[in-house]
C-alpha positions in Angstrom: 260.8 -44.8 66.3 260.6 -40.8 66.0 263.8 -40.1 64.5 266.8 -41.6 62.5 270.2 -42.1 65.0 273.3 -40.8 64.5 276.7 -40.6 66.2 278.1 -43.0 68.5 275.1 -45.7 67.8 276.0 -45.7 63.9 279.5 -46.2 64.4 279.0 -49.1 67.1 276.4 -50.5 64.4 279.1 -50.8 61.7 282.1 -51.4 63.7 281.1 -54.2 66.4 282.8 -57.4 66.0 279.0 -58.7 64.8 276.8 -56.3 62.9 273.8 -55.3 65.4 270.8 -56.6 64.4 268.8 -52.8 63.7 270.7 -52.6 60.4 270.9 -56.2 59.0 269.3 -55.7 55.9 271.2 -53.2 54.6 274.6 -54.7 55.9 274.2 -57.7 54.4 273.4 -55.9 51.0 276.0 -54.0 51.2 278.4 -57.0 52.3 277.1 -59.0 49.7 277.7 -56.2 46.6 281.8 -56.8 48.6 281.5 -60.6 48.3 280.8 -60.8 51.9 277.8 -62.3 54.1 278.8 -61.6 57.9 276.7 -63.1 60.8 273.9 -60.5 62.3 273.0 -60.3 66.1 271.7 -58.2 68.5 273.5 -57.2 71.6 277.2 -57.8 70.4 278.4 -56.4 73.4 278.0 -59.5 75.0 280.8 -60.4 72.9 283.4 -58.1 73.3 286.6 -59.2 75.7 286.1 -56.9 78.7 289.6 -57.5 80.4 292.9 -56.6 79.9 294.4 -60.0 80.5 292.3 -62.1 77.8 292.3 -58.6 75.6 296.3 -58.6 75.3 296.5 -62.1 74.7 294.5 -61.8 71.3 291.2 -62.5 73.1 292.6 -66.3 73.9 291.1 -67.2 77.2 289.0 -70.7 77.3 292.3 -72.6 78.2 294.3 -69.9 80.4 295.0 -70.1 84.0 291.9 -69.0 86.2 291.3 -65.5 87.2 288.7 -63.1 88.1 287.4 -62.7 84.4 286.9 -66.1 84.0 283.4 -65.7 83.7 283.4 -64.6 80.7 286.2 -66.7 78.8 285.2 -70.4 80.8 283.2 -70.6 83.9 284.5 -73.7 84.5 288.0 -72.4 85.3 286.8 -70.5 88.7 286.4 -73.8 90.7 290.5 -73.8 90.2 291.1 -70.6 91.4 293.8 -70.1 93.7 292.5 -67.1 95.9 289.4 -67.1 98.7 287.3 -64.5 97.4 288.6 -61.4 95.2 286.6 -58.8 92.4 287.9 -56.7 89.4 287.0 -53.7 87.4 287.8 -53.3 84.0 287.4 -49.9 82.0 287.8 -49.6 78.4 286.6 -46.3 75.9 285.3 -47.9 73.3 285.8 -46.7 69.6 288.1 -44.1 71.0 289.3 -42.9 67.7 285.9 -41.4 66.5 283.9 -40.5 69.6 284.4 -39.9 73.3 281.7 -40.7 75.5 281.6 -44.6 74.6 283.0 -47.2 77.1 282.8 -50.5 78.1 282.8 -51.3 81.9 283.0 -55.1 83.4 282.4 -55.7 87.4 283.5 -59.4 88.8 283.5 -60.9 92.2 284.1 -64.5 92.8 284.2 -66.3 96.3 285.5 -70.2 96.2 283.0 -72.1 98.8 285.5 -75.0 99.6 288.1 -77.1 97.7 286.0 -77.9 94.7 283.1 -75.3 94.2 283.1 -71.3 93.3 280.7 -69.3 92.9 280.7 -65.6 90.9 279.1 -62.4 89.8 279.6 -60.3 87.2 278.1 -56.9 85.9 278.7 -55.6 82.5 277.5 -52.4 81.0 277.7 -50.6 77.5 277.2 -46.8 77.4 276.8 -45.8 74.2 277.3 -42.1 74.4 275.0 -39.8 73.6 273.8 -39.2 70.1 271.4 -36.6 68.4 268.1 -37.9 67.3 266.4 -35.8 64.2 263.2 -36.1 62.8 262.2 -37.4 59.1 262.8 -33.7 57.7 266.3 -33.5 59.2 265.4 -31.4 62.1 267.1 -32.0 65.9 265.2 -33.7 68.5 266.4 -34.6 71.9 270.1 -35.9 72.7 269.4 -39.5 73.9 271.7 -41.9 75.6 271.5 -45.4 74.7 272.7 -48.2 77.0 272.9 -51.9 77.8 273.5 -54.1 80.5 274.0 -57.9 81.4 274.6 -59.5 85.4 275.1 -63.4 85.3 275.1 -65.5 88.3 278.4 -68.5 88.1 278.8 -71.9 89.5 281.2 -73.6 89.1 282.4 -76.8 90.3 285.9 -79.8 90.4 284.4 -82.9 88.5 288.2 -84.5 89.9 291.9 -82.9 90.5 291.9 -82.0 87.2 288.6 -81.5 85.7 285.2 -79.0 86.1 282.6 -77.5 84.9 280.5 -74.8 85.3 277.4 -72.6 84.7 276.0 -69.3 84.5 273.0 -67.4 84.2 272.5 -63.9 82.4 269.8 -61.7 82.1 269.9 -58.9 79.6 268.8 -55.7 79.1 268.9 -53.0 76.6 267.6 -49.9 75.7 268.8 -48.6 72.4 266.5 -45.9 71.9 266.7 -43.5 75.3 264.3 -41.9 77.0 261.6 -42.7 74.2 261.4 -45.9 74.9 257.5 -46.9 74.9 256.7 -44.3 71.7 255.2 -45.9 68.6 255.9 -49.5 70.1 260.0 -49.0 70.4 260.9 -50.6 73.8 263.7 -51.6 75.6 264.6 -55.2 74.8 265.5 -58.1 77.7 266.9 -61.6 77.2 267.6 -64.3 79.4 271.0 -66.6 78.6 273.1 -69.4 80.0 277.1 -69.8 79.5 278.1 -73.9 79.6 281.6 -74.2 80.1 284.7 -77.7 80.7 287.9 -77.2 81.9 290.9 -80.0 82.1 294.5 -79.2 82.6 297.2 -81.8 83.4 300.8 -81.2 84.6 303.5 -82.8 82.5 307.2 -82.7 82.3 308.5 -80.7 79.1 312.3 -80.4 78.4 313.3 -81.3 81.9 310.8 -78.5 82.8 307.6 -78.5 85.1 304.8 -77.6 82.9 300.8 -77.8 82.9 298.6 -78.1 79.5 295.2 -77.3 79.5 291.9 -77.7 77.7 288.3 -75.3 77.4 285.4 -75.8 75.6 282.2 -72.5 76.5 279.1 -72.5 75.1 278.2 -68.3 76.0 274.8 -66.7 75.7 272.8 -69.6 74.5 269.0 -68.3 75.3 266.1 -66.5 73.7 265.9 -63.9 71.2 265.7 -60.2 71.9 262.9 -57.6 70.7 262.6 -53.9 70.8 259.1 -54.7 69.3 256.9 -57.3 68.8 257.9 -60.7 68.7 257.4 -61.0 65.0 260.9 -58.5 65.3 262.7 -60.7 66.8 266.7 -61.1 66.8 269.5 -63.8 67.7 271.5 -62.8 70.5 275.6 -63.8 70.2 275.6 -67.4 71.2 278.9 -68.4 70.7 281.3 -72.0 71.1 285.0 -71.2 72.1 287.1 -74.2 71.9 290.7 -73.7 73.0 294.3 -74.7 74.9 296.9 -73.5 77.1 300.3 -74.7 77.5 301.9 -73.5 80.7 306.1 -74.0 81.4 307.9 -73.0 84.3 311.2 -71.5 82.5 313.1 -71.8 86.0 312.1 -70.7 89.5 311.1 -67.3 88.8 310.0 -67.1 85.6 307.4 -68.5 83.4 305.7 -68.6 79.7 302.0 -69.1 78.3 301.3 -70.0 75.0 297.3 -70.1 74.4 295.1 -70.6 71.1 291.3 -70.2 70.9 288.5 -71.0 68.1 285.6 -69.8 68.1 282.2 -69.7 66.6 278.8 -68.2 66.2 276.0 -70.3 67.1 273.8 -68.2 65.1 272.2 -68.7 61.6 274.3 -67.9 58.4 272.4 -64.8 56.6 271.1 -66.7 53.3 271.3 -65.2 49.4 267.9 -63.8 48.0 267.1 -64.3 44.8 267.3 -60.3 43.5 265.2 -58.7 40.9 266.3 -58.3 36.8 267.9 -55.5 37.5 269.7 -56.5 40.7 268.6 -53.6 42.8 266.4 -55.4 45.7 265.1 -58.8 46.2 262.6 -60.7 44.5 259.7 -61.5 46.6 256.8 -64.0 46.4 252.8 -63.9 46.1 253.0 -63.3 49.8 256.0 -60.5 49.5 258.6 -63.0 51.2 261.8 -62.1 49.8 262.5 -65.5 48.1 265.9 -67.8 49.4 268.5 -68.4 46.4 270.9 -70.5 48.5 271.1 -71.1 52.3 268.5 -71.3 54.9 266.0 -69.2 56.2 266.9 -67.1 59.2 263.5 -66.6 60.8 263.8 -69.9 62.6 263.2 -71.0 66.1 266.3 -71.0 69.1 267.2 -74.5 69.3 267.2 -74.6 65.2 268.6 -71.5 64.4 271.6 -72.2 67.0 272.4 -75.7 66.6 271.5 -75.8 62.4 274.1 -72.8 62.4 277.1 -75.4 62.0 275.3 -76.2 58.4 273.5 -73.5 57.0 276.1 -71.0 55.3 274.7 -70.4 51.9 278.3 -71.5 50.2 278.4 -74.6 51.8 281.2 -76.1 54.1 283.8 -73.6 52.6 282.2 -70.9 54.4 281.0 -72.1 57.3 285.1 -72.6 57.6 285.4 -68.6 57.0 282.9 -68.4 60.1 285.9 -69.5 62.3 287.7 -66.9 64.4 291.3 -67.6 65.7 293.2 -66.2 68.5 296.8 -66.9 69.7 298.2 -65.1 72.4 301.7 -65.6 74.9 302.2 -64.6 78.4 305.5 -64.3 80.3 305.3 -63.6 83.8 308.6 -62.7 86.3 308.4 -63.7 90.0 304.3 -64.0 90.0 305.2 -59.9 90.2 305.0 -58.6 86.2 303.7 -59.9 82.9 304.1 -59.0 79.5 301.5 -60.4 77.0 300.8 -60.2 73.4 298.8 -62.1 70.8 296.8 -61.8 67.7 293.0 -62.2 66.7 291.6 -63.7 63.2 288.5 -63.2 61.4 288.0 -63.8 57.8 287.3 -60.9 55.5 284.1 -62.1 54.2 282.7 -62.1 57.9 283.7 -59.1 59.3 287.5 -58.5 58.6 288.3 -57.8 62.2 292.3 -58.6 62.0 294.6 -56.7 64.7 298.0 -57.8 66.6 297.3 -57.0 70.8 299.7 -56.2 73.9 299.7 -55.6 77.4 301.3 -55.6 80.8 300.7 -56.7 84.5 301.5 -56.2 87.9 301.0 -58.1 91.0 301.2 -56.5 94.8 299.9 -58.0 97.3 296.2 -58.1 97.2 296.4 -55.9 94.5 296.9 -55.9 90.7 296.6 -54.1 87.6 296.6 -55.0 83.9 296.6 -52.9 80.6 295.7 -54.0 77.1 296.5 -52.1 73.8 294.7 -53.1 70.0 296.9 -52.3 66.8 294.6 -53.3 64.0 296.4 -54.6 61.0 294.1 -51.9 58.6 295.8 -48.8 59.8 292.8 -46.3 60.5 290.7 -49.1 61.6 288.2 -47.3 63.9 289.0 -50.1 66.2 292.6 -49.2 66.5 294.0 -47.9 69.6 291.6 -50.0 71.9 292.7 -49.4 75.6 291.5 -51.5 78.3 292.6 -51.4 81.9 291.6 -54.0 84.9 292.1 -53.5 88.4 292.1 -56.2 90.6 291.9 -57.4 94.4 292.5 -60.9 95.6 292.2 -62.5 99.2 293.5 -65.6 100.4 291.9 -67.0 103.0 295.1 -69.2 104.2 297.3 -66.1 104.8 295.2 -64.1 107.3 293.7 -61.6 104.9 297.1 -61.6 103.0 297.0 -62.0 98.8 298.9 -64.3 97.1 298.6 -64.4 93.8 299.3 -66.9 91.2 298.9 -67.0 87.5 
């Protein structure tokens, strides 16, 4: 590459929810000097909750009622959606507090085919503003303007009244180094990826009270490794396992509560511990300059061992594959199908990334129309993170009333 990068691509570097995979090394030696070893990827953006709904709820979603943004949260939930056809827009600045050109933006349709089948689409792109390129001496080059996109495809389909599954495919692309793309071998990397996901909710009678309890389990972005080089460059992209549930009660006729909680995972190799040198400033290496493994496994592995062997490889053992876990609670009270107020709370152990932040948000329902907002206070006041907006807008269609919306939660 002809220059260093600065600006809005350092920051969303350092301050994804996963560390991007450009900088790993020196991360994970810098993590490791603060006692921690977080997980490396390319792409995070895959990652990131891009709708105001799941957002507010502290990014719990694999258990929630079906909506338009279940694509992203458990494809399996679109073959219960209530409406005919609908799409969404979601908007959200990203990293507001230190630049302004950075943003987040998630297009969804779905259409349900007949009583047990849906099908979706769904567009997401990351602009990552633009950002000054210099050469080796410090001088400025050109501004450059670094992006990245995904579009998945969604089936999904009722395995019975109460249970379904579905499937998506993505294909990924992303271009991190602007219009000099192609110069000394940097190009714009592509992936291909499918999402997995099982839904099953039951209705049950709680205090007197008509309720609904639900299950998820979504296996996202399982595919093959990205390159902006060669293939002997080549880097994990997020697969992640989100196991979760939703309980559902109808406080009386008009109004109604949501209580959700999500786990999730990364289905991605543990970063191991070198062995480092005497005097503890870089890593030993072997005869054949191989930095040399002092606990934990080697990361350069294939797909299907990397991902699967990522439930046993943390270099500490059991204890830290434990710290790999990332929890989510969230709430959601709605009045007359008409508002909602949500709130909720995300978890993710220091050692791994030390993303920790309390969520809110409202939404209204109009007819065929609706609009959600989402608002981020991280627990670490300052945290670049903090003051996250995201806002969704949203139409729905049901066939049944003659081009009329009704919408449900």
């Amino acid at each position: 590459m002809r220059g260093k990068v600065y600006g809005g691509l350092l920051t969303v570097i350092l301050l994804s929810p996963v560390v991007l995979s450009a900088q790993n090394t020196n991360a994970q030696n810098i993590s490791a000097q603060e006692g921690g070893n977080p997980i490396t990827v390319a792409v995070p953006f895959l990652s990131f909750a891009p709708d105001s709904r799941g957002s507010a709820m502290g990014d719990a979603g694999v258990a929630t009622s079906p909506d338009a943004y279940s694509v992203h949260w458990n494809n399996a939930k679109l073959a219960f959606i209530d409406n005919d056809l609908g799409f969404s827009f979601s908007y959200s600045p990203w990293l507001g507090n230190i630049v302004d050109d950075m943003s987040l933006n998630y297009l969804t349709f779905y259409k349900r085919i007949d009583r047990l089948q849906s099908i979706g689409a769904t567009l997401r792109y990351f602009d990552l503003g633009e950002i000054q390129l210099t050469d080796d001496q410090g001088g400025f080059l050109e501004l450059e303007n670094p992006r990245e996109a995904a579009f998945d495809a969604t089936y999904s389909r009722k395995l019975s009244e109460r249970m379904s599954i579905g499937v998506t495919g993505r294909f990924i692309w992303s271009n991190l180094s602007g219009n000099i793309t192609g110069a000394t071998g940097v190009n714009a990397g592509t992936s291909v990826a499918v999402d997995v996901g099982f839904y099953y909710t039951q209705p049950i009678i709680f205090s007197g009270r008509n309720s609904e309890i639900s299950f998820g389990a979504h296996i996202s972005n399982l595919g093959q490794k990205i390159t902006y080089s060669d293939e002997s460059n080549e880097d994990f992209i997020p697969a992640n396992l989100r196991l979760g549930m939703a309980f559902k009660t109808n406080l009386d006729a008009y109004n109604t509560l949501t209580f959700a909680f999500d786990v999730n995972k990364l289905m991605v190799p543990s970063p191991p511990v070198y062995l480092q040198t005497a005097d503890g400033l870089s890593d030993s290496t072997d005869l054949n300059n191989n930095k040399i493994i002092a606990s934990g496994k080697s990361p350069d592995r294939a797909l299907l061992s990397g991902t699967f062997g990522s439930f046993g490889d943390a270099p500490d053992g059991f204890g830290e594959e434990l710290k790999e876990l990332m929890f989510s609670v969230g709430a959601e009270y709605w009045y007359r199908d008409v508002f909602a107020l949500r709130g909720g709370y995300f978890h993710e152990h220091a050692e791994k990334g030390d993303r920790q932040y309390f969520t809110a948000g409202l939404g209204f329902r109009y007819q065929v129309f609706g609009v959600d907002f989402s608002y981020l206070i991280p627990t670490d006041q300052g945290h670049p993170l903090g003051d996250t907006l995201r806002l969704s807008l949203i139409f729905s269609l049901d066939k049944e009333e003659s081009g009329q919306g009704v919408n449900t939660l």
